[in-house]
C-alpha positions, -999 to 999 in steps of 0.1 A, spaced: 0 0 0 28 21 7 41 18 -26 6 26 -44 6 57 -18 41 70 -31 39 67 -70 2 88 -67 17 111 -46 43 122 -66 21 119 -99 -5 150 -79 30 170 -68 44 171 -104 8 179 -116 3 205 -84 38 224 -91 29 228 -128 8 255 -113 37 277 -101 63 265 -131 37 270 -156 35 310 -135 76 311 -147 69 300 -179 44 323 -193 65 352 -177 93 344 -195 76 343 -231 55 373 -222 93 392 -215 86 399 -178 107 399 -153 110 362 -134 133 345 -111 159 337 -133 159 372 -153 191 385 -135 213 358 -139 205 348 -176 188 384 -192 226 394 -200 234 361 -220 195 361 -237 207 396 -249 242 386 -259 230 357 -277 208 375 -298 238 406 -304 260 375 -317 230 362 -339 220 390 -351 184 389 -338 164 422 -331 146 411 -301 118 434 -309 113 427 -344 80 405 -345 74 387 -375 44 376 -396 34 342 -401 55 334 -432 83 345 -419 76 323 -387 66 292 -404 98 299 -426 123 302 -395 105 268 -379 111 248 -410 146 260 -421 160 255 -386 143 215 -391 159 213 -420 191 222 -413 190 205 -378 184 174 -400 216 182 -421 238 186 -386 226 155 -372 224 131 -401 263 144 -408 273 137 -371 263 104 -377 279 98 -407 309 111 -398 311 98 -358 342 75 -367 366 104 -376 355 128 -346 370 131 -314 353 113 -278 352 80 -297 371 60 -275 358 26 -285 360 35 -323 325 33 -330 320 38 -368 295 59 -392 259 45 -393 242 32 -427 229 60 -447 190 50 -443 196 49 -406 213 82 -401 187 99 -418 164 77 -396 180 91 -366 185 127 -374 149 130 -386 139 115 -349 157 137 -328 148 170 -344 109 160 -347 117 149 -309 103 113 -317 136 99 -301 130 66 -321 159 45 -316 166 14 -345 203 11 -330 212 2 -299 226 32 -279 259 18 -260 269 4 -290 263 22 -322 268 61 -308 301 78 -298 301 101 -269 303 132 -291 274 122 -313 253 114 -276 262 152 -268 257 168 -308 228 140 -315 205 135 -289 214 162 -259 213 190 -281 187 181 -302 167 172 -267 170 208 -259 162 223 -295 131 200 -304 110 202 -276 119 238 -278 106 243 -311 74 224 -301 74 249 -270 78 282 -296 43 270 -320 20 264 -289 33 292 -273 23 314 -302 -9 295 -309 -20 310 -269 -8 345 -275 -24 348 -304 -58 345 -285 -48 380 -266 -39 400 -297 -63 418 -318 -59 428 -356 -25 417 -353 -5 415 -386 24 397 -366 24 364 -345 59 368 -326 96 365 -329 110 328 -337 142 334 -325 131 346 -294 105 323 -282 133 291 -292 161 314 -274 140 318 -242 129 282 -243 159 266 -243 177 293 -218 151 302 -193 135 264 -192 153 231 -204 186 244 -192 178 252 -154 153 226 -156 182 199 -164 205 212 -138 179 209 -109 168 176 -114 200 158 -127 218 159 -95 191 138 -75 196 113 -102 232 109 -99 232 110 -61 211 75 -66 238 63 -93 227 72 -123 259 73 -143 277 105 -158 309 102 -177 328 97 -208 348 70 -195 361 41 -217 342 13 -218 350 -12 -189 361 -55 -192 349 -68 -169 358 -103 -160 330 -128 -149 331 -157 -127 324 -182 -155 358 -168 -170 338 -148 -201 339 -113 -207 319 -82 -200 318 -44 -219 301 -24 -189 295 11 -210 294 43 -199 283 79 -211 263 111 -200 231 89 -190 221 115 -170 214 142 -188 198 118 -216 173 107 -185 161 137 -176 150 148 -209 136 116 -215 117 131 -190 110 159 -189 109 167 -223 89 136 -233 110 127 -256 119 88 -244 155 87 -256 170 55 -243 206 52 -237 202 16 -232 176 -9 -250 160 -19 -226 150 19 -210 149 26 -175 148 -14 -163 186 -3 -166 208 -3 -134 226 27 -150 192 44 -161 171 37 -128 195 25 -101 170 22 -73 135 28 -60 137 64 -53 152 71 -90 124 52 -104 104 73 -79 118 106 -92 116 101 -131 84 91 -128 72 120 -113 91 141 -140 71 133 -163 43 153 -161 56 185 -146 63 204 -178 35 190 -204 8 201 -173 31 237 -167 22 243 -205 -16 242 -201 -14 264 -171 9 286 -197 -16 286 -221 -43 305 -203 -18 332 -187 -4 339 -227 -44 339 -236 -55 360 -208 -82 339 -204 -80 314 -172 -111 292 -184 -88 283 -211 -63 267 -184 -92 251 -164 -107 235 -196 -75 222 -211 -63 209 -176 -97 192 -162 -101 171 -202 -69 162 -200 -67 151 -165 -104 132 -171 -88 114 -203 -57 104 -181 -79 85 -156 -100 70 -179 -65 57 -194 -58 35 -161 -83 5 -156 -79 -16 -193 -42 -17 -189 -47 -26 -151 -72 -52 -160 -49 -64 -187 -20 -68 -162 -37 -81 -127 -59 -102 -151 -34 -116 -165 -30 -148 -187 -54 -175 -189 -25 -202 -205 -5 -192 -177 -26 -204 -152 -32 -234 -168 4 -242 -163 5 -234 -126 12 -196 -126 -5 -183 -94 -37 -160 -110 -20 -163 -143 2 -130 -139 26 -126 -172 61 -111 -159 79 -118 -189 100 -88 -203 93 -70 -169 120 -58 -143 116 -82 -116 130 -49 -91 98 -32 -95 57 -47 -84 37 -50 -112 19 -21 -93 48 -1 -103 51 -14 -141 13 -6 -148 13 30 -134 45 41 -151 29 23 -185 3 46 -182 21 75 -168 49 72 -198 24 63 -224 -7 87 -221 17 120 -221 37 99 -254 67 98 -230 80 62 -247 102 53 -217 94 23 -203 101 -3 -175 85 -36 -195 91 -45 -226 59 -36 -244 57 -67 -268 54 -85 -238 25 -65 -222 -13 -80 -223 -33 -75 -253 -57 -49 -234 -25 -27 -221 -13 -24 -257 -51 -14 -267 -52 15 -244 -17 25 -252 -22 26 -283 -54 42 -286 -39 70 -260 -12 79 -290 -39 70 -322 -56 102 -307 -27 124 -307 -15 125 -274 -32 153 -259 -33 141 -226 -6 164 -209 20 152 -237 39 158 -268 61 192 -260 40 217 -278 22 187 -301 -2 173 -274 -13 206 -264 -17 219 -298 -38 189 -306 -61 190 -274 -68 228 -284 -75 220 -322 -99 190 -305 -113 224 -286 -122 236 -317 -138 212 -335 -160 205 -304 -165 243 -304 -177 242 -336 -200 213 -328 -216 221 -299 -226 257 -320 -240 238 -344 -259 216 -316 -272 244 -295 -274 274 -327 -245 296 -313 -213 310 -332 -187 289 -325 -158 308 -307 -133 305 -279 -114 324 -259 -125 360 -273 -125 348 -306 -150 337 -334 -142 304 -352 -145 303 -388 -144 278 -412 -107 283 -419 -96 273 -386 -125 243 -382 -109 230 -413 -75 235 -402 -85 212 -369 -100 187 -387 -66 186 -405 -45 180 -381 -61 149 -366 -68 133 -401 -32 138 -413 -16 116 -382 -39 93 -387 -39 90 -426 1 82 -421 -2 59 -396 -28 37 -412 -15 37 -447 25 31 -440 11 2 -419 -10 -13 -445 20 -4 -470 41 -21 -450 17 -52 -437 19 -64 -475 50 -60 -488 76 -92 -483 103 -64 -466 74 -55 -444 63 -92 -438 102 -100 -434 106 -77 -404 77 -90 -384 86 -110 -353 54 -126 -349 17 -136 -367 -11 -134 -364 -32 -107 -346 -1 -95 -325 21 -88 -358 -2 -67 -370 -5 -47 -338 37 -47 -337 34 -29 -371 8 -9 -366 24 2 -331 54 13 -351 33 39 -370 7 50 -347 37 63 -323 65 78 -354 30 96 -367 27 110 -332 66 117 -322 63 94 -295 90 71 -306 86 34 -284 78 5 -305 72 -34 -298 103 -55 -295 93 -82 -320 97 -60 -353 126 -55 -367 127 -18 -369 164 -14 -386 154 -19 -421 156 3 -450 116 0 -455 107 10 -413 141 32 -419 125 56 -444 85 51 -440 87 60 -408 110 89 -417 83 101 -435 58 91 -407 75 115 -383 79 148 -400 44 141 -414 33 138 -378 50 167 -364 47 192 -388 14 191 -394 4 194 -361 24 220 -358 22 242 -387 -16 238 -382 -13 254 -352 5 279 -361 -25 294 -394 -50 290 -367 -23 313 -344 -23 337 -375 -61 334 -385 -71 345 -351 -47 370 -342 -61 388 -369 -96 387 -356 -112 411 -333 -118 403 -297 -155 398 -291 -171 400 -257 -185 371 -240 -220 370 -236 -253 348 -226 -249 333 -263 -213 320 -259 -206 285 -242 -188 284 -219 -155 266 -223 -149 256 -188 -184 241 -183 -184 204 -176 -208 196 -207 -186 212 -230 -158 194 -213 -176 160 -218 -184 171 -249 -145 174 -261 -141 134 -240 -169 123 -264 -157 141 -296 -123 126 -291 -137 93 -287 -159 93 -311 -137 102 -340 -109 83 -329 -128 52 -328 -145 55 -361 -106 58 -373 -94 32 -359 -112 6 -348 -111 -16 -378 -77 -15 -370 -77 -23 -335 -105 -49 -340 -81 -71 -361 -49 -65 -335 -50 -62 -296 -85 -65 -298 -90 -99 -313 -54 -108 -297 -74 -103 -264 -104 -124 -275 -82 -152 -290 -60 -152 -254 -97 -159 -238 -106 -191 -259 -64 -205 -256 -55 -194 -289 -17 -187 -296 5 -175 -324 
């Protein structure tokens, strides 16, 4: 009970101090003063002296959308040429070599769209300077560039006949300076006090009692945990995540990380409604999300306490499956950071997820199929819950024979349309690259399993590229040229639609007019417009998918009941 007691403690502080955090945050975008304003205001303005940035220069929506995608693009270039070029740069002490072609581009596309999905094996294929130019810096840029579009989707809803949506540079300067940065610092030292490893050490023999041989890596694991994080990007330094010793030493790291999780993605909703000027906004976004998070808990706890029927027939007391599970944690634990990790689209994990029960997989993978808007996604989630906002806006007008608007603002078709968009483009990608893939011999080829549960392992690997969430199911064989470049295109699909989206409905509106609230508007904050956005999500999500899920974890589940196997 104690245990139980700890892990939803910690999951209400990190969701209780986003209040305060998410305070910071919407100070520093806004340009007040904050906490940290002394110490880093006179880098911020050298920074941007050595750039060449005008601080006060606001720029139109082209010229934001254009900053956003060249930066991508030449992020790309940097980290695909790191990894190319890895074996001929310094900090290589074991003389790691350049990846294949398909997988460097496989890489570098994951870590700028902050999908983080790893086909190589991290220990193994990376030196330590591509660990620091790879996937440290680009954990610090991507979520940051996530961070810049929601934050000018909110301020748009304060600005009236506005020609200009913000300054690029400044909102990815301020991110990266005023939150990632101190953020790191303050939580990587509690990790390495409980032995989290930090070095660039050589690798370590190690010799075993049965006389064999043992490479015991090292490298900056720290600072690649806490973005894993708190950035929800679910790098692993190791393959098998945080059931590593180095990763998650003991109890109270497991503790800690877990309760990382959630602090920033909840500090950007209570951002949103400070940068809006509209607090309703806050309550809305916070109270749908929080409602979908709980209704995320009982099928994977179900799944798991059920557990398997076969088992039990072969004398496993109530059936429970532990395979691919870290025997150091309860299966308590392993359910509630499944669904912690997996609702947010964090993608660290403590389980192997191929291993998991059909009904765990089902609820993961509905959590991602509807864009992971529940408290996740840097920037992404919280884009998506608000274009869900307006589509249920727009159908609860239609319903009741109101104008449709939000915050201040009247929704047109435009940004109805632009909604709609977002959600159909994630899923359009992830169902057709896994039907592409489903019937080709290369796809068939990489399959570790039949049946019911190989289609869910491919499907899995599309639904979560699609939404930059980047875990995947252990039996596919996700280092192929095929998975290499579909899902390549899977995750900047994903991304940047969600997030250039965001940003012409941040344009259309800050054009608008405000408009006072009156007995004809609906409220947003209301619980039946809140239910409303529950059932909306859904709804549409269901009609998407289900044929889908009906023919993987679904009738996986229902064959498990009658002693079916594959």
């Amino acid at each position: 009970m104690l245990i139980e007691l700890a892990h939803i403690t910690i999951l209400v502080a990190g969701l209780v101090l986003a209040i305060p955090f998410g305070s910071y945050m919407a100070k520093v975008f806004s340009g007040e003063k904050n906490l940290l304003t002394p110490i880093l205001r006179p880098v911020e303005r050298r920074l941007y002296r050595l750039c060449g940035i005008d601080e006060t220069q606001e720029m139109s929506l082209k010229k934001y959308i254009a900053a956003l995608v060249g930066f991508e693009i030449l992020g790309i270039i940097f980290v695909f040429l790191i990894m190319e070029l890895q074996g001929f740069l310094p900090l290589n002490p074991q003389g790691v070599g350049p990846m294949r072609w398909d997988l460097a581009l496989n890489t570098a596309v994951s870590y700028v769209t902050n999908t983080n999905w790893v086909a190589y094996v991290g220990e193994r294929d990376l030196s330590y300077l591509a660990q620091l130019l790879g996937p440290i810096v680009q954990d610090i840029i991507s979520p940051s560039v996530g961070l810049a579009a929601v934050v000018t989707l909110a301020r748009c809803f304060s600005r009236r006949h506005s020609p200009t949506v913000g300054n690029y540079w400044v909102d990815l300067t301020r991110a990266m300076l005023y939150v990632w940065v101190p953020l790191t610092l303050l939580l990587v030292f509690p990790l390495i006090s409980q032995g989290v490893i930090q070095n660039f050490n050589h690798y370590v023999v190690a010799h075993t009692l049965e006389g064999g041989e043992q490479v015991i890596p090292g490298g900056p694991v720290g600072t690649i945990e806490v973005f894993k994080m708190v950035a929800l990007d679910g790098l692993a330094w190791s393959s098998t995540h945080c059931a590593h010793p180095f990763e998650n030493p003991t109890p109270l790291s497991a503790w800690l990380e877990m309760g990382y999780i959630l602090l920033v993605p909840a500090s950007i909703v209570i951002m949103i409604g400070k940068l809006a000027r509209n607090r309703k906004i806050s309550v809305a976004l916070f109270a749908t999300m929080l409602l979908l998070f709980l209704l995320s808990m009982p099928l994977p706890f179900l799944g798991e306490f059920q557990g398997n029927p076969l088992l039990e027939k072969l004398g496993v007391e109530g059936g429970v499956n532990m395979e691919g599970k870290e025997m150091r944690f309860t299966l308590f634990e392993h359910v509630i950071w499944i669904v912690t990790a997996m609702a947010p689209a964090n993608g660290s994990t403590i389980a192997q997820h191929d291993s998991l029960m059909p009904l765990t997989v089902l609820q993961i993978m509905f959590n991602l199929q509807i864009g992971a808007p529940i408290f996740g996604c840097i920037g992404t989630g919280s884009l998506v819950m608000l274009h869900y906002f307006i589509v249920s806006m727009f159908l609860a007008a239609l319903m009741t024979g109101r104008t449709p608007e939000m915050g201040g603002k009247k929704l047109d078709l435009r940004e109805i349309i632009l909604a709609s968009v977002s959600f159909l483009s994630t899923s359009f990608t992830s169902l057709v690259f896994a039907a592409i893939a489903i019937s080709v011999p290369a796809g068939l080829a990489a399959l570790g399993n039949s049946g019911p549960h190989g289609l869910t392992e491919m499907l899995y690997a599309f639904t979560s590229t699609s939404i930059n969430n980047g875990s995947f199911m252990a039996g596919l064989k996700i280092n192929t040229p095929l998975i290499n470049l579909t899902t390549v295109i899977a995750m900047l699909t994903g991304r940047h639609c969600v997030l250039l989206i965001g940003l012409l409905i941040g344009g259309s509106i800050a054009r608008k007019g405000q408009i006072a609230v009156s007995a004809a508007s609906l409220p947003v904050a209301s619980p039946l417009f809140i239910g409303t956005v529950v059932f909306v999500i859904i709804i549409m999500s269901a009609l998407t998918f289900f044929p889908a899920l009906a023919l993987g974890p679904i009738l996986e589940h229902l064959s498990l009941l009658a002693g079916g196997t594959f």
